[in-house]
C-alpha positions as CSV (number, residue, x, y, z in Angstrom):
1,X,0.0,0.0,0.0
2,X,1.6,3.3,-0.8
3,X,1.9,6.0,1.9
4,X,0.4,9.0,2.3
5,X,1.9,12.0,4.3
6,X,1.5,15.6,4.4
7,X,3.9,17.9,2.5
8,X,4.5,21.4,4.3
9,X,5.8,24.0,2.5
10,X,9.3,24.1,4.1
11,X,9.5,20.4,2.4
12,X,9.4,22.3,-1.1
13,X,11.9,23.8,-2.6
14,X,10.8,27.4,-5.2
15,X,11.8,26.8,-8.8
16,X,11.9,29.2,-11.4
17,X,7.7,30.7,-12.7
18,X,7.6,27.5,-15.1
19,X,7.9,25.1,-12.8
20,X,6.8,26.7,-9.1
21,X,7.5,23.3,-7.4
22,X,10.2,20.9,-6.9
23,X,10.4,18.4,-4.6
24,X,13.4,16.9,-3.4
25,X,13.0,13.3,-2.3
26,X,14.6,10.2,-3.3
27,X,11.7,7.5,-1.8
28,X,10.3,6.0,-4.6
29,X,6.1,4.8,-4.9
30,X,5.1,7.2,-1.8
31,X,1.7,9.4,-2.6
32,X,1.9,12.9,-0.7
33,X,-0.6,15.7,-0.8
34,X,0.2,18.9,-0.7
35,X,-3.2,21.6,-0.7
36,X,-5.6,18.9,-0.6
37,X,-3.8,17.4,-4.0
38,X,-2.5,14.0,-4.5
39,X,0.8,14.1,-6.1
40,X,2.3,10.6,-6.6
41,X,6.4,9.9,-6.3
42,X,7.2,7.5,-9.5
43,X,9.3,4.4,-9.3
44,X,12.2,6.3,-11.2
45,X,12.6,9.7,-9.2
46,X,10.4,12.6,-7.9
47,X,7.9,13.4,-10.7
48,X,5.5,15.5,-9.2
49,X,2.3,17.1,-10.6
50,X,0.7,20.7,-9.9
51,X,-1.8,22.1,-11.5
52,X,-1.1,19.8,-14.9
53,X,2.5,20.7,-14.9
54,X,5.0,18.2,-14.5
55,X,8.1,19.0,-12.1
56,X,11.1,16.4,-11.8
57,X,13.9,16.4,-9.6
58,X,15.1,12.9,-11.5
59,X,15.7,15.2,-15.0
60,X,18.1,17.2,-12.9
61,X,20.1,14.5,-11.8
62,X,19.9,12.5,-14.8
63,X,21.6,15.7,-16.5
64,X,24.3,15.6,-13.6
65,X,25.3,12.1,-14.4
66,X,25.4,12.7,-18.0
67,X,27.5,15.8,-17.8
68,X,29.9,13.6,-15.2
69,X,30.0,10.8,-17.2
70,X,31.1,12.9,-20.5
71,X,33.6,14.3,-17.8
72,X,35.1,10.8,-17.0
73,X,34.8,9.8,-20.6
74,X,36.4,12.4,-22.1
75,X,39.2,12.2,-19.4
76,X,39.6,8.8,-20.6
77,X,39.8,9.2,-24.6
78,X,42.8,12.0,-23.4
79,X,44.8,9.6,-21.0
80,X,44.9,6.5,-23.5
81,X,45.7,9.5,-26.3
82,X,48.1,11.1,-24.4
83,X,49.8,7.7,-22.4
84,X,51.1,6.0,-25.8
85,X,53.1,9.3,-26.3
86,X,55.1,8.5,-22.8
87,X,58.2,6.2,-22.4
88,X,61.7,5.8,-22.9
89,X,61.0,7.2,-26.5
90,X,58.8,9.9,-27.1
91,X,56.5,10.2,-29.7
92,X,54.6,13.2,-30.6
93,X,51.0,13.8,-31.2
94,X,51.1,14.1,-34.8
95,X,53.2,10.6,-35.0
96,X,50.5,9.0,-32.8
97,X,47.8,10.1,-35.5
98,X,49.4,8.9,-38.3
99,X,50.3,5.8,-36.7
100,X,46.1,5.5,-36.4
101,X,45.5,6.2,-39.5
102,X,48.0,3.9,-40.8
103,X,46.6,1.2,-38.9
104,X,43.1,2.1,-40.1
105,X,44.2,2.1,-43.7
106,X,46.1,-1.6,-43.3
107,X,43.0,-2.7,-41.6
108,X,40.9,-1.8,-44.7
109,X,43.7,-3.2,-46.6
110,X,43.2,-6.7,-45.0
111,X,39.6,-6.3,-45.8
112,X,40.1,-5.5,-49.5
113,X,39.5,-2.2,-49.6
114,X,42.3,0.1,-50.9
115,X,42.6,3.7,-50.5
116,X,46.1,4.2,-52.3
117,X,48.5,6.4,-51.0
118,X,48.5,8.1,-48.4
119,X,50.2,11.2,-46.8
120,X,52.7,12.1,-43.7
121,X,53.2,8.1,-43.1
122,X,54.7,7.6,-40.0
123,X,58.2,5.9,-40.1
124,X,58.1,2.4,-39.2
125,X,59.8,2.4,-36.1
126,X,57.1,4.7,-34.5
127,X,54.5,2.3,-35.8
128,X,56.1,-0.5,-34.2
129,X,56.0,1.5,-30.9
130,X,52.8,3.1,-31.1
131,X,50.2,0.3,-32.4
132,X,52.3,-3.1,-31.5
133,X,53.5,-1.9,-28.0
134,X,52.0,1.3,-26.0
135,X,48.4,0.9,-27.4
136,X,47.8,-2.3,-26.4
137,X,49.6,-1.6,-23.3
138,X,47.2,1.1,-22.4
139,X,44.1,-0.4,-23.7
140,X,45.1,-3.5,-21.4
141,X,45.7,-1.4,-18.4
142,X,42.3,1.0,-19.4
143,X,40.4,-2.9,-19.0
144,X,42.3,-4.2,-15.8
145,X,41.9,-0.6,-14.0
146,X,38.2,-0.2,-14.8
147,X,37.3,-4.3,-14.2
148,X,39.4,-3.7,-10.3
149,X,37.0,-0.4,-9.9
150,X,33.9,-1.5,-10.5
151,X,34.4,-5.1,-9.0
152,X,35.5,-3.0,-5.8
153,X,32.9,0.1,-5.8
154,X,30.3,-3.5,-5.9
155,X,31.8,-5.0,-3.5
156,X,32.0,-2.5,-0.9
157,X,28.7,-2.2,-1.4
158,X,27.6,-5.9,-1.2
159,X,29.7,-5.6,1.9
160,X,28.4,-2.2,2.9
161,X,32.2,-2.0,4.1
162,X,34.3,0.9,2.5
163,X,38.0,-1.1,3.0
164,X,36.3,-3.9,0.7
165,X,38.2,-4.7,-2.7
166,X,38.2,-7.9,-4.9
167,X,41.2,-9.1,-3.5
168,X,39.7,-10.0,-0.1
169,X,37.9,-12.9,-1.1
170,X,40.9,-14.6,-2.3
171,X,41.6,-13.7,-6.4
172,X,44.9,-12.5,-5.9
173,X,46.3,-15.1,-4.1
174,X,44.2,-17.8,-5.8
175,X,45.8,-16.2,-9.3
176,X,49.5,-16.4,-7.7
177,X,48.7,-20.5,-7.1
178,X,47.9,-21.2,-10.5
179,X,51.0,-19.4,-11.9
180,X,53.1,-20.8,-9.2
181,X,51.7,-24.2,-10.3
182,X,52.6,-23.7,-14.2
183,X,55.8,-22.3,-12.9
184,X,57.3,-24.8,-11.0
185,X,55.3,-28.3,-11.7
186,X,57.0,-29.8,-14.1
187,X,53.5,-31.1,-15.6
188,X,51.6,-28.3,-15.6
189,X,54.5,-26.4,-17.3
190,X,54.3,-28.3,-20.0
191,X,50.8,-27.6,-20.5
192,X,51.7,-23.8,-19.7
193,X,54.4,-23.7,-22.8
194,X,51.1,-24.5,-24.7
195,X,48.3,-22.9,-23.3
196,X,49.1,-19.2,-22.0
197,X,49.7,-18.7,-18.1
198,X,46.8,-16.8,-17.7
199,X,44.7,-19.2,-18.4
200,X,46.3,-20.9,-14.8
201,X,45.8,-17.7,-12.8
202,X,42.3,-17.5,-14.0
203,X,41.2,-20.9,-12.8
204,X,43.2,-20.1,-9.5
205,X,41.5,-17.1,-9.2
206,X,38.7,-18.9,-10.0
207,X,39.1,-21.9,-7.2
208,X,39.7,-19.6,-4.0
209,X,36.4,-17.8,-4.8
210,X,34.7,-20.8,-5.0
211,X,36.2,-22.0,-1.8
212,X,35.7,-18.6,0.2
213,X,31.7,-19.2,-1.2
214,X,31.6,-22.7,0.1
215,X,33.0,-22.1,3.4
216,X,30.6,-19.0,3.7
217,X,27.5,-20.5,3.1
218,X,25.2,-21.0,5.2
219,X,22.4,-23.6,3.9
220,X,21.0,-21.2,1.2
221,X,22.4,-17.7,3.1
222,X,25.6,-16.2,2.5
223,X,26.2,-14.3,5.5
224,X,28.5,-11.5,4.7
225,X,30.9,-11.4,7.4
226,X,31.5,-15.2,7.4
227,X,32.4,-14.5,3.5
228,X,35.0,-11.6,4.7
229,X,36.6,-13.9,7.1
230,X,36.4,-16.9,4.4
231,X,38.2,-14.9,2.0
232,X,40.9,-13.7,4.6
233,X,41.2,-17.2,5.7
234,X,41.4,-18.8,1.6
235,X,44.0,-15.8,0.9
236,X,46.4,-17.0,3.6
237,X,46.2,-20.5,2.6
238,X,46.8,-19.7,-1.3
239,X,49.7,-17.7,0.0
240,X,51.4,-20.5,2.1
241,X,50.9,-23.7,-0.3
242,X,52.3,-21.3,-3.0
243,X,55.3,-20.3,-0.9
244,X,55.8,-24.0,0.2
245,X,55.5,-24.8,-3.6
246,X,58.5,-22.0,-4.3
247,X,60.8,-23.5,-1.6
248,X,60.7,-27.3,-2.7
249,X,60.7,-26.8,-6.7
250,X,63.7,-24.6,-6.3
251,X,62.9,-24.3,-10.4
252,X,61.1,-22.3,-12.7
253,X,62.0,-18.7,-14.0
254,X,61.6,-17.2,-9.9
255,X,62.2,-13.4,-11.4
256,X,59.1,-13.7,-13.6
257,X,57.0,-15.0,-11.0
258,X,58.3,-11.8,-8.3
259,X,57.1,-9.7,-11.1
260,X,53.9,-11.1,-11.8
261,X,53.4,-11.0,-8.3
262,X,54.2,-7.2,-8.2
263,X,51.8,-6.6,-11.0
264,X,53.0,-5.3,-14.4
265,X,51.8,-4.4,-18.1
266,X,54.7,-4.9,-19.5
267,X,54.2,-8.3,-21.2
268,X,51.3,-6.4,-22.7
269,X,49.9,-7.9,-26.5
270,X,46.8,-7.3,-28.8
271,X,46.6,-11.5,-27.3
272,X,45.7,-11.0,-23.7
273,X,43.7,-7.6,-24.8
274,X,41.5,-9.8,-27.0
275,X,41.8,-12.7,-23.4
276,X,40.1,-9.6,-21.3
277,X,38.1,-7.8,-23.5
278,X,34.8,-9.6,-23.4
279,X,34.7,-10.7,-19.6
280,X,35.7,-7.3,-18.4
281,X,32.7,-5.8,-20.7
282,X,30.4,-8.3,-20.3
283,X,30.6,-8.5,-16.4
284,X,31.0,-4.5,-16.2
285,X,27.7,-3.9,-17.8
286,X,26.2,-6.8,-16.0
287,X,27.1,-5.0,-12.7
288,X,25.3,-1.9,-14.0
289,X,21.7,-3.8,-13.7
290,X,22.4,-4.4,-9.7
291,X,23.1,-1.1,-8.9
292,X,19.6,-0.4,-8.0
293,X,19.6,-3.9,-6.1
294,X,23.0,-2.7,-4.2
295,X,21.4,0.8,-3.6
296,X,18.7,-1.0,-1.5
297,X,21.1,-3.6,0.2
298,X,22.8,-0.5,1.7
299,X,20.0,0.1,3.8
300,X,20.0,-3.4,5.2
301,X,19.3,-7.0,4.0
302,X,15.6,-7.1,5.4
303,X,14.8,-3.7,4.2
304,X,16.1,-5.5,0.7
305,X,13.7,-8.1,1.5
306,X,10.8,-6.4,2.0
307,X,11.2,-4.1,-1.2
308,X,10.8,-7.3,-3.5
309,X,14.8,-8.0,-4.0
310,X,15.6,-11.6,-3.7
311,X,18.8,-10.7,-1.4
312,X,20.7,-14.3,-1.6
313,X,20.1,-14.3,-5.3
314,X,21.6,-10.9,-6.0
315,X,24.5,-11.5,-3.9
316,X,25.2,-14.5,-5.5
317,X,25.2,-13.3,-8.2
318,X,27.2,-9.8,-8.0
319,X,30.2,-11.7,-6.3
320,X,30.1,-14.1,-9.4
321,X,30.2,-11.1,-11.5
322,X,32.8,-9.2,-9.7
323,X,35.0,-12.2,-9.0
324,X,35.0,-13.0,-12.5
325,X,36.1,-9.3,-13.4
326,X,38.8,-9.0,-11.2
327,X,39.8,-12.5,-12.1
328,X,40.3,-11.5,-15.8
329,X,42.3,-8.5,-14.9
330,X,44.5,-10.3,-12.3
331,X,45.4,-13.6,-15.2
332,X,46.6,-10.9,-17.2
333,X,47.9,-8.2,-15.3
334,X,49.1,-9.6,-12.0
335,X,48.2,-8.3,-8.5
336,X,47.8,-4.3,-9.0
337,X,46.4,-3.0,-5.8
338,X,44.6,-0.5,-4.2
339,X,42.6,0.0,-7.4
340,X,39.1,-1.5,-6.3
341,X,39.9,0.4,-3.5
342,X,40.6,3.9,-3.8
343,X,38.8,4.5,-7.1
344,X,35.5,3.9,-5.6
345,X,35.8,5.7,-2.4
346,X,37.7,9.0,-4.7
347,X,34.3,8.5,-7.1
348,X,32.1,8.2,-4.3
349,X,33.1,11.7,-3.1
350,X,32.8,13.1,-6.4
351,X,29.4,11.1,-7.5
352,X,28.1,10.0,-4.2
353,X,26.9,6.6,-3.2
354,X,24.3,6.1,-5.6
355,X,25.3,2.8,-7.7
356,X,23.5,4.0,-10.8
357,X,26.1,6.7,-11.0
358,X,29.2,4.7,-8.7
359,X,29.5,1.8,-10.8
360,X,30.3,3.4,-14.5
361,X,32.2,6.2,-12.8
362,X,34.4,4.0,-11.4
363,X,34.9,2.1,-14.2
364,X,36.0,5.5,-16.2
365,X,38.1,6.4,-13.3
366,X,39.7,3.1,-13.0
367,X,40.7,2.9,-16.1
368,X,42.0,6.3,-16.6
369,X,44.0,6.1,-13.2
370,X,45.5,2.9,-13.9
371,X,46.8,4.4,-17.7
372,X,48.5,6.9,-16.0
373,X,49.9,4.8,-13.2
374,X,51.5,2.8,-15.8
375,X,52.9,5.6,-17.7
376,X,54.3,6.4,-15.0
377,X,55.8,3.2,-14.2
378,X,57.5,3.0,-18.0
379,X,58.8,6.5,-17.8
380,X,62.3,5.5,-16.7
381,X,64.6,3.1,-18.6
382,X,64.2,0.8,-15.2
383,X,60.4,0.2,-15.5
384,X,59.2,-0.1,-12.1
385,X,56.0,-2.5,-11.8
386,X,52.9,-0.5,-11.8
387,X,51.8,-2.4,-8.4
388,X,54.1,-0.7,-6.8
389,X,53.0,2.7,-7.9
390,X,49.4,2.0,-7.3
391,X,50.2,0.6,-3.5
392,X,52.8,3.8,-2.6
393,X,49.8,5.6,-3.6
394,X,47.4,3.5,-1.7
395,X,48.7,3.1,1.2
396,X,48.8,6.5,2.6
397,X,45.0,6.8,1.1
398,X,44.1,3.7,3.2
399,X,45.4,5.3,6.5
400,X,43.4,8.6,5.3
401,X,40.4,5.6,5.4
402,X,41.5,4.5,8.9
403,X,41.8,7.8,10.7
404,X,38.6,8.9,8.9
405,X,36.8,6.1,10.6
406,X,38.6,6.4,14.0
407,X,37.3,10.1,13.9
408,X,33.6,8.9,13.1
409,X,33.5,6.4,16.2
410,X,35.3,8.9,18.5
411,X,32.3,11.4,17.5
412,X,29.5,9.3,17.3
């Protein structure tokens, strides 16, 4: 039954002579009256009506989101432009363009259609380095930073806990077992020669989220604080068999492992682009159809409940979705982190905590910080691993987190 309250005039908020009224609420399927009139709240914002005139607080924010999503994407066209002219070579913009249009032009070459010559053709060294190297480094690291954002700005909200990334139910570690495995077992690294070692960190990943769910559930529930303290438990045992593994192989290439395990973009191809693509993308947009769900989990599980949202399904589900995400990025990239964590909680403040708006903000942000983080990292002739740019960064931003908390509880 929907319910009907009294709306004083301090509740409303003077517009312009157009539109005399606008109401600022956010319930949704509430009837008010205001001077004897029923005016009815839709399910998709404040649409109010007033003497046949229809006033909307939802157009308003819909246009904010819009104009903050051109932001972010606009901000991310610039950084993958601008990232492929950084590294130990520079190349100008006007090299980068023609290198594009090169590419275009041997594209539509492949595809039988010729457009003859051609003008201001980039020499073929800078091709080389622009559209076989630094694009699909930055492309990669665009997909790993957005699928760690969004699978963390989910999380924390199917955790309702703001220190919540994907790595603390178990991907990183479960990833670092399955390359440890192809590393060192003589076996598996003869299946590794043939089918990429990605494909091992992906399973791994894979396995310690199935195992953190396992231990978690409860009958058909999934309580959420048994699945925090499954995933710290999984995490430590991935980390120890893996170590143990390490000790008593005393083989396998030991440097490449370290720098997997640091996290890097450097082994970066148009190959593990196309590997990440289509899970990243597919589980993304999948994430975007929850956020409504996750908007109404924040208030509580039976407050879910009672609004119609099937609370063990959805949770199931998102933690499929964002495990799967983060999985992808982590087979490919190794363990970056701090991403799922700071990009949300730097969004949030920007966006709020509406999912609707959280969830492809972060993505944009994610992938535009990680770019930059890994130009960063390939500006020197010693390339330092991104991970460890991303976690000098994060660390000081997760004691900001702390202390922030610590003042909340000392005021409350």
């Amino acid at each position: 039954m929907a319910l009907v309250i009294n709306v004083s005039a301090s509740e409303l908020k003077r517009s312009d002579a157009a539109e005399p009224y606008l109401i600022r609420l956010y319930k949704t399927k509430d009837f008010f009256t205001y001077g004897g009139k029923s005016v009815q709240v839709a399910e998709t914002g404040a649409h109010v009506f007033e003497g046949g005139v229809r006033h909307t607080y939802l157009l308003e924010r819909v246009r904010h989101w819009r104009f903050i999503l051109l932001v972010f994407s606009l901000v991310l066209f610039l950084s993958v432009f601008l990232a492929t002219a950084v590294g130990s070579t520079y190349v100008g913009p006007s090299a980068i363009l023609n290198a594009f249009r090169l590419g275009i032009y041997d594209l539509l070459s492949k595809l039988g259609v010729e457009l003859g010559a051609h003008a201001g053709e980039t020499a073929e060294t800078q091709k080389l380095i622009i559209l076989d190297i630094r694009l699909p480094r930055v492309i990669l690291g665009a997909l790993v930073g957005a699928a760690l954002a969004v699978s963390g700005a989910a999380l924390q909200g199917l955790f309702k806990n703001p220190m919540a990334d994907p790595y603390v139910i178990g991907i990183s570690s479960g990833a670092l077992f399955g390359v440890t495995l192809a590393h060192c077992l003589p076996l598996l690294s003869l299946l590794a020669a043939a089918c990429a070692k990605q494909v091992f960190a992906f399973l791994g990943s894979l396995l310690a989220v199935f195992l953190v769910y396992n231990i978690a559930r409860t009958g058909s529930r999934i309580p959420v604080d048994m699945l925090l303290l499954a995933g710290i438990a999984t995490s430590f045992l991935f980390h120890a068999v893996s170590s143990l593994i390490l000790y008593l192989t005393l083989q396998g290439d030991w440097h490449q492992i370290i720098s997997w395990v640091l996290g890097g973009l450097w082994l970066a191809s148009w190959g593990q682009v196309e590997a990440a693509f289509l899970p990243v993308v597919i589980c993304t947009i999948s994430l975007l159809f929850f956020a409504r769900d996750l908007n109404a989990m924040l208030l509580g599980e039976e407050s879910a409940l009672h609004v119609g949202i099937e609370v063990e399904k959805v949770k199931k589900i998102i933690l499929v979705l964002a495990s799967v995400a983060a999985a992808s990025a982590v087979a490919v990239s190794g363990t970056i982190g701090f991403v799922g964590l700071m990009v949300p909680h730097a969004v949030r403040l920007v966006v709020g905590p509406d999912h609707r708006i959280l969830l492809p903000a972060s993505a944009l942000a994610g992938a535009s910080f990680l770019i930059w983080a890994d130009a960063l990292a390939r500006v020197s002739s010693l390339e330092i691993p991104v991970g460890l740019i991303t976690a000098i960064s994060g660390v000081p931003f997760f004691i900001y987190l702390l202390l922030r908390r610590k003042r909340a509880i000392a005021y409350a």
